[in-house]
BAFI-3210 file (N, C-alpha, C; in Angstrom, 3 decimals, decimal comma, padded with zeros to 6 digits):
// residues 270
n [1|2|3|4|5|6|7|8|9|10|11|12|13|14|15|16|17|18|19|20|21|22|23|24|25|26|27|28|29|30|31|32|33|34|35|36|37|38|39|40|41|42|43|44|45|46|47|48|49|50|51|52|53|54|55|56|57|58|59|60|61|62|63|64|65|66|67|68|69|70|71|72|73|74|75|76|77|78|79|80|81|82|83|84|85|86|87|88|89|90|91|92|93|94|95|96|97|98|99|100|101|102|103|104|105|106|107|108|109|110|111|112|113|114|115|116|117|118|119|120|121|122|123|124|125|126|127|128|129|130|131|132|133|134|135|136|137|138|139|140|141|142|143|144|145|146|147|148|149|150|151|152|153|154|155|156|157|158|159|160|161|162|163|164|165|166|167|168|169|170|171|172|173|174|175|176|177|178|179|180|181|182|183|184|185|186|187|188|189|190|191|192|193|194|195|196|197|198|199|200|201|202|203|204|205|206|207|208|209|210|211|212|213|214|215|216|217|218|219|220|221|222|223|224|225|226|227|228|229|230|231|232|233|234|235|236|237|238|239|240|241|242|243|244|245|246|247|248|249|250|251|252|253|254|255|256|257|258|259|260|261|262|263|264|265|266|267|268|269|270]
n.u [107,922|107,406|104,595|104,248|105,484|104,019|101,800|102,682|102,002|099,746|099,497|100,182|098,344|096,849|093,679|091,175|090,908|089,939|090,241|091,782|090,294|091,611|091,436|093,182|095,362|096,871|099,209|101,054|100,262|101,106|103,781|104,442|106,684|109,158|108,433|109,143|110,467|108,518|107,524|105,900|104,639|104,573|102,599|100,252|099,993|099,475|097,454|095,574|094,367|092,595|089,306|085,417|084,169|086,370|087,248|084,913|085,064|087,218|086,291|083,706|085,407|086,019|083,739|081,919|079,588|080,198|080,154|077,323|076,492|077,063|079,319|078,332|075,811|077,627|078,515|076,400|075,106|077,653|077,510|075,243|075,331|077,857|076,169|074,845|075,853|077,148|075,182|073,818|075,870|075,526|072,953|073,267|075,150|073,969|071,318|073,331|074,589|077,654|080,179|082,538|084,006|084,905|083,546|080,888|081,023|081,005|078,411|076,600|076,728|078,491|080,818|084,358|087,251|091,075|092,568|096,181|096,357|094,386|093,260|093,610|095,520|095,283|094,020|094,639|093,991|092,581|090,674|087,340|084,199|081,631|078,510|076,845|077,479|080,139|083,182|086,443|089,731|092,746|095,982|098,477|098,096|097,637|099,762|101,882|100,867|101,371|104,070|104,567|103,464|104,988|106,822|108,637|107,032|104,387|102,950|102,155|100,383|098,487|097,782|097,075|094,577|093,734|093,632|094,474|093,406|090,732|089,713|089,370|087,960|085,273|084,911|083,946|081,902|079,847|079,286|077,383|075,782|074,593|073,518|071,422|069,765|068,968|066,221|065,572|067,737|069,680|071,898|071,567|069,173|068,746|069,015|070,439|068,766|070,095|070,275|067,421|065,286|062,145|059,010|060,202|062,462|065,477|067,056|070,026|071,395|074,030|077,178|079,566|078,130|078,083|080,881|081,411|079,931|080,469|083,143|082,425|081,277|082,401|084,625|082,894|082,261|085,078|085,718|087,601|089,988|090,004|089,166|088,864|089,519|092,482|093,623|093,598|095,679|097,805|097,560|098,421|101,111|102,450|102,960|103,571|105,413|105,947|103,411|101,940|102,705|101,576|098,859|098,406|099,310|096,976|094,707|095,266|095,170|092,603|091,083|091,612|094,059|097,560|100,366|102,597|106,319|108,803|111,230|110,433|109,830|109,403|109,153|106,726|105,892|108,717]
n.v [-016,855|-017,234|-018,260|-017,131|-015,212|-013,980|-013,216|-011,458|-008,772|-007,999|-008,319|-006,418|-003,155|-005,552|-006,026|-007,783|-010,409|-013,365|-016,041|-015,701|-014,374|-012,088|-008,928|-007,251|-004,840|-002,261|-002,353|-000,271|001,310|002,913|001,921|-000,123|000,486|-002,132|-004,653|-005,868|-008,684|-011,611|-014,283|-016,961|-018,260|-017,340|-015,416|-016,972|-017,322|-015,277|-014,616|-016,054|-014,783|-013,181|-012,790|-013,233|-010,647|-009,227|-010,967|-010,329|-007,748|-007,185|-008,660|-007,220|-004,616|-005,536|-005,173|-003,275|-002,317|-001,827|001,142|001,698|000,156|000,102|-000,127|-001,722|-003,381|-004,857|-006,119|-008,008|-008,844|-010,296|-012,381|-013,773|-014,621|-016,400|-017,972|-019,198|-020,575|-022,511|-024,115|-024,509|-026,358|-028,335|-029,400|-030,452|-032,345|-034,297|-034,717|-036,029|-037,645|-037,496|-035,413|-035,059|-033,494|-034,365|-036,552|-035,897|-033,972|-035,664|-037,475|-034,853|-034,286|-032,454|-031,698|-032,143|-030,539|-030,711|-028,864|-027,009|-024,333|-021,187|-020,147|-017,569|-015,380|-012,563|-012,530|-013,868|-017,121|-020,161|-021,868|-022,768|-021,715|-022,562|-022,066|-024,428|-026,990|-026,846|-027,198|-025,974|-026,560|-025,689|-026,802|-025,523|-023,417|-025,054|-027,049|-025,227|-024,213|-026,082|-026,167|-024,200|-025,273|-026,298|-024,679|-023,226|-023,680|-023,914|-026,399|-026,888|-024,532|-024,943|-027,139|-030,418|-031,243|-029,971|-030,142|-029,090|-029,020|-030,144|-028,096|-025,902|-027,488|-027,450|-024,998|-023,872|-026,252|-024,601|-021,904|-023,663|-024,712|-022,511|-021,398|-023,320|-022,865|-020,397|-018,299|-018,983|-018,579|-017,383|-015,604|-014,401|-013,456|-011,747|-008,160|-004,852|-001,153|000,555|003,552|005,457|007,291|008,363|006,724|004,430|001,480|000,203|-002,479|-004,651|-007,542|-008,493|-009,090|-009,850|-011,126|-013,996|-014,967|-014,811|-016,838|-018,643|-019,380|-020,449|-022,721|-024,464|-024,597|-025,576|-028,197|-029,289|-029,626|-027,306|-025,769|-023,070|-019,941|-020,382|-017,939|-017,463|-018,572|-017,169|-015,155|-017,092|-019,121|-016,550|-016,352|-018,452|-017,381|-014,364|-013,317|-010,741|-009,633|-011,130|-010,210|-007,731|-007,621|-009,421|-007,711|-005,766|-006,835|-008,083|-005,039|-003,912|-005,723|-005,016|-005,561|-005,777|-006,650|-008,921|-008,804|-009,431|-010,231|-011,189|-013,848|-017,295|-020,477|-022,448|-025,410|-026,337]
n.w [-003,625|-000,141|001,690|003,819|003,257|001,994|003,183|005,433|005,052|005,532|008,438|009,457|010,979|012,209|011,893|013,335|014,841|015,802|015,091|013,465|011,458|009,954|008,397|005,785|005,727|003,997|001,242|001,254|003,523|006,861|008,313|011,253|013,924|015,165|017,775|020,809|021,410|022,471|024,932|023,902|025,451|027,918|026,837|026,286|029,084|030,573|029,187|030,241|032,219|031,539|031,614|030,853|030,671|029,352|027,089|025,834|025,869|024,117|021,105|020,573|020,179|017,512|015,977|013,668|014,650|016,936|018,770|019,246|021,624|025,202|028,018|029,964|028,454|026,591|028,068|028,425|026,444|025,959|027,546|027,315|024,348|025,206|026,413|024,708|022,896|024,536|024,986|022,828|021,845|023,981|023,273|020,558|020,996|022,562|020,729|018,510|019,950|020,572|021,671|020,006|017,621|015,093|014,468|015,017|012,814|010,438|011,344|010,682|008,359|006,896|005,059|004,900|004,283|003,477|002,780|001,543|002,309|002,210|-001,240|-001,570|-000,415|000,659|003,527|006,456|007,060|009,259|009,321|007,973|007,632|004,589|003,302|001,734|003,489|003,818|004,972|005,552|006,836|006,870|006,752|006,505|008,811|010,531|010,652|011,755|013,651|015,895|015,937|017,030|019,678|021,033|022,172|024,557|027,670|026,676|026,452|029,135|029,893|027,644|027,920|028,077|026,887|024,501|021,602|018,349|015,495|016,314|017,775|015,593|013,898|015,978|016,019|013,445|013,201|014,625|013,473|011,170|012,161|013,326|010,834|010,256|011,930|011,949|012,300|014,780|016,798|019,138|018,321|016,077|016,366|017,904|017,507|016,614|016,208|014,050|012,355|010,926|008,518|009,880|009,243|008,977|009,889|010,352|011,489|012,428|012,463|014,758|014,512|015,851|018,057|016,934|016,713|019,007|020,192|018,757|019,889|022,221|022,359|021,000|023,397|024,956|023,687|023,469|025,812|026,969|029,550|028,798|027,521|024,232|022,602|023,118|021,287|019,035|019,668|019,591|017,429|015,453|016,269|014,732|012,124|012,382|014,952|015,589|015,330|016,593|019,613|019,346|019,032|021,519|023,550|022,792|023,490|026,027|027,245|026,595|028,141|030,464|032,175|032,854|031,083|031,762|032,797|030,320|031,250|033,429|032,919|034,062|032,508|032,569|034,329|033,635]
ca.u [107,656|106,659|103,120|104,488|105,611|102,807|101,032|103,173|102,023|098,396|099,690|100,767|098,495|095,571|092,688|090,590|091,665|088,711|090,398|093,058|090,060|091,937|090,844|094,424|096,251|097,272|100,740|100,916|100,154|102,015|104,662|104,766|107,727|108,623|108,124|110,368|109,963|107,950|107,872|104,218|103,924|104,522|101,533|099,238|100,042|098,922|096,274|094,314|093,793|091,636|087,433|084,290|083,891|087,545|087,117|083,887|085,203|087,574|085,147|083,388|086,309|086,403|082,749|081,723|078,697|080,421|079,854|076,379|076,647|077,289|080,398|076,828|075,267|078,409|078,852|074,881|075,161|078,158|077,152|074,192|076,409|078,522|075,179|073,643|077,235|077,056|073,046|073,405|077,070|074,912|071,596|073,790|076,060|072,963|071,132|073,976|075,693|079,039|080,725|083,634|083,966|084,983|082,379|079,727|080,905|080,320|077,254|075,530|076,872|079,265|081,795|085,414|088,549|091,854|093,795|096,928|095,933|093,274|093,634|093,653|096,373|094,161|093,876|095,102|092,570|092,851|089,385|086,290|082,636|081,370|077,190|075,619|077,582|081,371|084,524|087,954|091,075|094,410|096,993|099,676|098,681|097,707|100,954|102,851|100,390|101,829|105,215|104,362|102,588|106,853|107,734|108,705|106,272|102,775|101,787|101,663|099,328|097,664|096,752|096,727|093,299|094,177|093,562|094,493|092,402|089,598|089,201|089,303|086,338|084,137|084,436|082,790|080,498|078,907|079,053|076,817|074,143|073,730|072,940|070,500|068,658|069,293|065,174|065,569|068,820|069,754|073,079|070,972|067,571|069,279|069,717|069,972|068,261|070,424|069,513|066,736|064,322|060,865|058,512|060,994|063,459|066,924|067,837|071,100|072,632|075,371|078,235|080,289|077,820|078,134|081,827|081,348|079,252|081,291|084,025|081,969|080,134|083,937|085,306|082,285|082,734|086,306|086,112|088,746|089,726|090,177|088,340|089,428|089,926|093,218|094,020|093,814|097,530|098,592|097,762|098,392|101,946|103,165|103,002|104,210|105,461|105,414|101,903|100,662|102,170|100,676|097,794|098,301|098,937|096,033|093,512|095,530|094,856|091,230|090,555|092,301|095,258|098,806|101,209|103,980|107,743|109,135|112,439|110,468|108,978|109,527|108,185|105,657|106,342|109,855]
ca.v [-016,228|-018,026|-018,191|-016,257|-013,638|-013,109|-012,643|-010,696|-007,256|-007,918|-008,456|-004,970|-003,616|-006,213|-005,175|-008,311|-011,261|-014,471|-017,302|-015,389|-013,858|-010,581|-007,832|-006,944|-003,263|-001,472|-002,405|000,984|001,800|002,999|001,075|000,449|000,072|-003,392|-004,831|-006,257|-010,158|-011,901|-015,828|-017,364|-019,224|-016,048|-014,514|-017,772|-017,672|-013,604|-014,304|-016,735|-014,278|-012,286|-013,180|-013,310|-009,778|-009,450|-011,357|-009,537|-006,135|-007,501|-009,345|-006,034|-003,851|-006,125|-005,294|-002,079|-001,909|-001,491|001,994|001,430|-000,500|000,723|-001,669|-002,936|-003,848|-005,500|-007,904|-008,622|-009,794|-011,540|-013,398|-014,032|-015,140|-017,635|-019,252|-019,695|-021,636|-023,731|-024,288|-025,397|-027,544|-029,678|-029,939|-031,081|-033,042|-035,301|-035,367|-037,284|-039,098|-037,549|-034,736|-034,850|-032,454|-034,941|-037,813|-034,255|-033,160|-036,486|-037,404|-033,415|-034,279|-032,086|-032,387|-031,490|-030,534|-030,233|-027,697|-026,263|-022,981|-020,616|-020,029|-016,290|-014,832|-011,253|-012,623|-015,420|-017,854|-020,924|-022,498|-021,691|-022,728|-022,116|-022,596|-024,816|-027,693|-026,743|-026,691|-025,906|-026,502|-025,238|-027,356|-025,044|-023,034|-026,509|-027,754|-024,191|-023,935|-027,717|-026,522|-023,008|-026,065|-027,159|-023,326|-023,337|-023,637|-023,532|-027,440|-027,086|-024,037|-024,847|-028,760|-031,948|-031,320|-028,710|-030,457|-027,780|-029,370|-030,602|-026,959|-025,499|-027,749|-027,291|-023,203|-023,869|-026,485|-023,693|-021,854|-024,210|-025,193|-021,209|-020,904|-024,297|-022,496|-018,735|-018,574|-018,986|-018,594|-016,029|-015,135|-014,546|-012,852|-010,066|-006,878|-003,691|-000,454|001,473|004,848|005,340|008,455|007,720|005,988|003,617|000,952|-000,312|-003,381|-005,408|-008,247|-008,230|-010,014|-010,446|-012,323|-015,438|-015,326|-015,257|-018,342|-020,156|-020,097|-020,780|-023,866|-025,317|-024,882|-026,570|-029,545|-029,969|-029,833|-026,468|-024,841|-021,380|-019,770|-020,819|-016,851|-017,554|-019,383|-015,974|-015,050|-018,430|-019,141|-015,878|-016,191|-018,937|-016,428|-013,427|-012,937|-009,157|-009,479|-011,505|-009,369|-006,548|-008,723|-009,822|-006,113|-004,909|-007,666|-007,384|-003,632|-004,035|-006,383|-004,186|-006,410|-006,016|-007,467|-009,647|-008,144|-010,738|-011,056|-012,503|-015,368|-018,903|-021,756|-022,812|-027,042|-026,518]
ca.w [-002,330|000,631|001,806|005,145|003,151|000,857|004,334|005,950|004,687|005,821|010,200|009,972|011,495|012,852|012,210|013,809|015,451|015,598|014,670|012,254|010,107|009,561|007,511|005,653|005,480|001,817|001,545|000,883|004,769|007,793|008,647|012,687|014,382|015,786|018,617|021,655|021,537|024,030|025,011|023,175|026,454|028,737|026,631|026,731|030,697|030,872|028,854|031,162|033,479|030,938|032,181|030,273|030,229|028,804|025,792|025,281|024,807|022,588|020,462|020,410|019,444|016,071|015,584|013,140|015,676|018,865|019,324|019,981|023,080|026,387|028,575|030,508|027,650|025,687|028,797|028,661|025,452|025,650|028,585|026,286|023,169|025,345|027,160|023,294|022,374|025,641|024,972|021,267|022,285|024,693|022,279|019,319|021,444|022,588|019,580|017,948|021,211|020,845|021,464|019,434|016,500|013,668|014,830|014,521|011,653|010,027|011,392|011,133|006,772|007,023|003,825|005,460|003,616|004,808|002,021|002,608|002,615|001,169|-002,262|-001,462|000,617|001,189|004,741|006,628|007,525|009,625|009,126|007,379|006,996|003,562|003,155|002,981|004,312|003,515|005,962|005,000|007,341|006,068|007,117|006,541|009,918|011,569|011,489|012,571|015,305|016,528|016,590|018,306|020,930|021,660|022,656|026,384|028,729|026,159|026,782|030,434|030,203|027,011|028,882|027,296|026,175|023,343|019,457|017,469|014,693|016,777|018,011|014,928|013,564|016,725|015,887|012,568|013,012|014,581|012,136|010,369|013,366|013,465|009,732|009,927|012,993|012,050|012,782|016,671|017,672|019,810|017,759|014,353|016,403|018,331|016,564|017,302|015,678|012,991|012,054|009,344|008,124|010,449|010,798|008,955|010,716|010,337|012,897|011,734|013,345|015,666|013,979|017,011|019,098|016,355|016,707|020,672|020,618|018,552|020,472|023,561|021,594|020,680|024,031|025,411|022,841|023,245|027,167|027,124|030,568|028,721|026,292|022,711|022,151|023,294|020,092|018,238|019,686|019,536|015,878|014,709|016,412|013,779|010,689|012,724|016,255|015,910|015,166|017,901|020,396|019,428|019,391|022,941|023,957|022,839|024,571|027,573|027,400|026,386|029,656|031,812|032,447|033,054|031,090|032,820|032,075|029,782|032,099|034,580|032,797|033,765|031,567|033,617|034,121|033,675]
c.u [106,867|105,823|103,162|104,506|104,674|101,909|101,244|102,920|100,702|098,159|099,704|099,443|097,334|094,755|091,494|091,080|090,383|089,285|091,183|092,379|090,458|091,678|092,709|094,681|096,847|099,019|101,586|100,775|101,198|102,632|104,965|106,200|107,312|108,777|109,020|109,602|109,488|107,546|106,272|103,799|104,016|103,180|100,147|099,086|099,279|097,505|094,564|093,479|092,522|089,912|086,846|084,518|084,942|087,323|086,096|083,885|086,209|087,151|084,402|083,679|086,054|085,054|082,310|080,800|079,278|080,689|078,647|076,157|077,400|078,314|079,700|076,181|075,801|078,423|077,264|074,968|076,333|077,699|076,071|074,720|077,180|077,454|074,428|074,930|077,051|075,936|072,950|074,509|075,962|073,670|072,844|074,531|074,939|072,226|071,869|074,860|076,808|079,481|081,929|083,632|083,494|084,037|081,099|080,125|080,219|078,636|075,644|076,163|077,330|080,357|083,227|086,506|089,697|093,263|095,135|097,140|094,955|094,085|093,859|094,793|096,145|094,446|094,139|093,991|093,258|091,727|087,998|085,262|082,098|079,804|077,205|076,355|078,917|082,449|085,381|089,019|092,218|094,700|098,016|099,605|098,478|099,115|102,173|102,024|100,860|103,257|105,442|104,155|104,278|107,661|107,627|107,685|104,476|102,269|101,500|100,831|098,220|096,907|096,691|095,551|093,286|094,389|093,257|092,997|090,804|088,653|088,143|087,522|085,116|083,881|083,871|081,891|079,469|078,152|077,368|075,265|073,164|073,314|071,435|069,318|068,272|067,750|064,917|066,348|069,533|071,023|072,684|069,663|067,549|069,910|069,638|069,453|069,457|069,578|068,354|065,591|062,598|059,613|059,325|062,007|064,266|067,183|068,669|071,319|073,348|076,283|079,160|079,906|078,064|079,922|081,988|081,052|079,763|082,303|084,132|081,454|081,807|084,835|084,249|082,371|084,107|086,672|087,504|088,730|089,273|089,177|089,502|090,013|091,182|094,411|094,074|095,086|098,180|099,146|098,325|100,303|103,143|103,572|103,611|104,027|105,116|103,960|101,040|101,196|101,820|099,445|097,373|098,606|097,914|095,020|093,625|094,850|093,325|090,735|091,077|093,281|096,530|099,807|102,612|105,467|108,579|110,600|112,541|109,595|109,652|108,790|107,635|105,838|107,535|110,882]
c.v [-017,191|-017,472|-017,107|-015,003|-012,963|-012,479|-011,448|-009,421|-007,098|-008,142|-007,217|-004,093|-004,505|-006,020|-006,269|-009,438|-012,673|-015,693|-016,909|-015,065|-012,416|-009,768|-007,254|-005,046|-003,513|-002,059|-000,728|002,018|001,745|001,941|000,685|-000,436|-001,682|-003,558|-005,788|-007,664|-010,269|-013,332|-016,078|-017,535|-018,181|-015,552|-015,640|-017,786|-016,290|-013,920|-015,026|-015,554|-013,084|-012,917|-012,835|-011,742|-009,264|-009,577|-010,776|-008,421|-006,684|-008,540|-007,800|-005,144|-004,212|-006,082|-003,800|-001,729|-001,459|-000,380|002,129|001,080|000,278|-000,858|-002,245|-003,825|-005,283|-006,794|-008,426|-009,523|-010,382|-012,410|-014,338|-015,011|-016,260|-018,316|-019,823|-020,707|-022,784|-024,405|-025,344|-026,745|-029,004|-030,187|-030,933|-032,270|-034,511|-035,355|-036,656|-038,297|-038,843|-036,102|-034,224|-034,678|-033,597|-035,837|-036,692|-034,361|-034,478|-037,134|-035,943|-033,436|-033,378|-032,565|-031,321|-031,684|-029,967|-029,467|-026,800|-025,122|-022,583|-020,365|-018,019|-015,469|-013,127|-011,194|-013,979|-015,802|-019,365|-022,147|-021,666|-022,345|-021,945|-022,971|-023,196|-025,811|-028,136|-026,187|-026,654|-025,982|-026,053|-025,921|-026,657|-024,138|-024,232|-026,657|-026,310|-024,138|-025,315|-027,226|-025,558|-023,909|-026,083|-026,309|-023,844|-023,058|-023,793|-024,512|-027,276|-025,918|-024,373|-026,652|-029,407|-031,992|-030,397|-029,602|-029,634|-027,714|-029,637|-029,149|-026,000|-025,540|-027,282|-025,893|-023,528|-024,687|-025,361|-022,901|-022,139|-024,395|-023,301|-020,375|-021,653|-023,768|-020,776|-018,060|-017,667|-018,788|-017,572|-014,775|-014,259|-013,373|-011,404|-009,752|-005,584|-002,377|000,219|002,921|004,877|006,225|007,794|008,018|004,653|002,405|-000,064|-000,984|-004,388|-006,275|-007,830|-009,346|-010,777|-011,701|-014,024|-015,733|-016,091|-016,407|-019,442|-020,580|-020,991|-022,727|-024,905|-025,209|-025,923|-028,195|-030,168|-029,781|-028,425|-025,915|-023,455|-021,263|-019,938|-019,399|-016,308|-017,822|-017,925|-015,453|-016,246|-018,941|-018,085|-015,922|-016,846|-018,306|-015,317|-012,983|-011,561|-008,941|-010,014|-011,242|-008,137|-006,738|-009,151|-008,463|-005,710|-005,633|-007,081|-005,977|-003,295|-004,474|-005,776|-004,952|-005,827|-006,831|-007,683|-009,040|-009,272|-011,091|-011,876|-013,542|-016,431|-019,450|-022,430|-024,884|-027,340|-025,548]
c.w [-001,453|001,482|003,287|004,565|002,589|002,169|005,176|006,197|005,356|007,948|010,293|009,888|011,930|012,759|013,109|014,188|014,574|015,036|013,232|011,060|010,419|008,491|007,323|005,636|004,066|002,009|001,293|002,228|005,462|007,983|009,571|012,929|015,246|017,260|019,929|021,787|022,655|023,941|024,835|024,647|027,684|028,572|027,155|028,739|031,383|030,674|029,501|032,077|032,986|031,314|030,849|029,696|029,663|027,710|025,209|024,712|023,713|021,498|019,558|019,537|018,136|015,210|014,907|014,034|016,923|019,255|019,925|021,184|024,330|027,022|029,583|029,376|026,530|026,750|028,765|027,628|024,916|026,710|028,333|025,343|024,168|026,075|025,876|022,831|023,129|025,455|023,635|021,267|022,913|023,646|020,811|019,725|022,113|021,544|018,599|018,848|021,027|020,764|020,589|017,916|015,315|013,624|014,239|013,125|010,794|010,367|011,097|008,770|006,133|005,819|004,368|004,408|003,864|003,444|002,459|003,045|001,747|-000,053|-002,701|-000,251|001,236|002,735|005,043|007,263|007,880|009,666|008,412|007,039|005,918|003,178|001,480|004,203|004,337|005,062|005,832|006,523|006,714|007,410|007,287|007,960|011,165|012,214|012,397|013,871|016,187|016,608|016,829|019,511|021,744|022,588|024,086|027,067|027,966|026,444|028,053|030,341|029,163|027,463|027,437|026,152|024,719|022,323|018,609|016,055|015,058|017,237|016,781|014,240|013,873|015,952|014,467|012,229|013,903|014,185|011,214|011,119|013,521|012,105|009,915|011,377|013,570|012,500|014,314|017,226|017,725|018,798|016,238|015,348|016,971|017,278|017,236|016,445|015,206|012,493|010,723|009,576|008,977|009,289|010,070|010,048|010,004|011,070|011,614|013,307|013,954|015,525|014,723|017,732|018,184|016,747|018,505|020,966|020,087|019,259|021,986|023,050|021,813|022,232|025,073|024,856|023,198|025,035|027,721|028,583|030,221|027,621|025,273|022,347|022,519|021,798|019,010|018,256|019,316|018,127|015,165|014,646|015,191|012,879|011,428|014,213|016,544|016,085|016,309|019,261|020,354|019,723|020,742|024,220|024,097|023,485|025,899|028,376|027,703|027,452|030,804|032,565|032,175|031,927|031,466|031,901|031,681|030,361|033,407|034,728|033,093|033,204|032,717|033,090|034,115|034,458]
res [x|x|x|x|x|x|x|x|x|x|x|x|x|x|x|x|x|x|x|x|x|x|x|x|x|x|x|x|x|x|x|x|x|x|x|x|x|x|x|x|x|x|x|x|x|x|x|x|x|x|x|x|x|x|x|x|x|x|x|x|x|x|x|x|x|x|x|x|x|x|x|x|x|x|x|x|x|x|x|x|x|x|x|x|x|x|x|x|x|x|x|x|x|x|x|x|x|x|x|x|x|x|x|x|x|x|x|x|x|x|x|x|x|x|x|x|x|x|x|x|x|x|x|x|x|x|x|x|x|x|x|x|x|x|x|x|x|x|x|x|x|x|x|x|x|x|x|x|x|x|x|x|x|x|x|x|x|x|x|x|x|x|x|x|x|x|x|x|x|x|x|x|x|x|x|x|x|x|x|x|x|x|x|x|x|x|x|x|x|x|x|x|x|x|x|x|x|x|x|x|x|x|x|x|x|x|x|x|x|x|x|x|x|x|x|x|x|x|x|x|x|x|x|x|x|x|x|x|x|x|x|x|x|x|x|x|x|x|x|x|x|x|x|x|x|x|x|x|x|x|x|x|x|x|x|x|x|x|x|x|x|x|x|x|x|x|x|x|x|x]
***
């Protein structure tokens, strides 16, 4: 069985996006109907138009906390979460004189490995920082996400600047800078109160905001127009189209966006 299919059962349906860490379904669960194709580079072209506070509720959504929060509060602290990404990007990025991931990773002692997939097919995973000073790549969605890049019209919106790999990295040397400074940094210090018998207290993390900042941290590093949380349809699309537009549905939906009627896409450049 190939590594698509062993996956296959775990798209249906989505339960979190982030860089393709999904939380799988029973194979044993509903079955949803499928879905009417739609052109990758149609969705990457929709999905620009999603803003800050956009990606925030869906960030959110993927968070067991996000009933708590009020849709003031969720953009406070993402607006929060992507100025602590941008904040720690530039500090790390002068400390060692270079912005660029793999130059970082090596100099910050960083031990990278480029496997061709996890050894667990549970959930598909496209990168992964593992403490203290561990990073995994899978290759096997590297190279499908390089020849999703070929579909009609995705290099002219996804820009020159787009290194699938280079991305990847930035999002977990973050990761790593927000274990080695969990202390002070904003992503690690906000919490919010949980219920608990008085005069007791319960404050937990907020799991989301680390994901937020990484992808803010990695699009600051790698110079991106868009946010990286683009790359969640994009990658997910290689392993299963059905999946990443449902995927690109439900953002859309979430940001209060439109999506475009796939008979009147042109490939944008061509």
């Amino acid at each position: 069985m190939s590594f698509k299919e062993k996956v296959k059962p775990y798209f249906e349906p989505i339960a979190d996006g982030l860089f393709g860490k999904q939380r799988g379904s029973s194979r044993g669960g509903p079955q949803l109907a499928p879905v009417a194709p739609r052109p990758i580079g149609q969705m990457m072209e929709d999905l620009l138009r999603v803003d800050e506070e956009g990606w925030g509720t869906y960030a959110f959504s993927r968070d067991p906390l996000n009933r708590k929060f009020t849709p003031e509060k969720r953009l406070e602290l993402t607006q929060k979460a992507n100025a602590c990404g941008r904040e720690y990007a530039q500090k790390i990025s002068q400390q060692y004189g270079t912005s660029d991931p793999t130059e970082l990773a090596k100099k910050m002692g960083m031990l990278v490995e480029y496997p061709e997939m996890p050894k667990s097919a549970a959930r598909v995973l496209f990168a992964e920082y593992k403490a203290p000073n561990h990073i995994y790549l899978y290759m096997d969605a590297v190279r499908k996400a390089r020849t999703t890049l070929i579909e009609p019209g995705v290099k002219a919106v996804l820009t020159p600047k787009l290194d699938i790999g280079s991305l990847l990295l930035a999002h977990e040397l973050f990761h790593y800078v927000e274990e080695t400074n969990k202390k002070e940094i904003f992503t690690r210090t906000e919490k919010v109160e949980l219920w608990a018998p008085k005069p007791l207290h319960n404050r937990s993390t907020i799991g989301c905001l680390g994901e937020i900042a990484a992808m803010e941290f990695a699009r600051t590093l790698t110079d991106l127009p868009y946010s990286p949380y683009l790359m969640d349809v994009f990658l997910v699309y290689g392993y299963s189209q059905d999946a990443a537009v449902r995927l690109y549905e439900e953002i859309m939906g979430l940001a209060g966006q439109r999506p475009s009627a796939p008979e009147t896409y042109a490939p944008a450049g061509e």
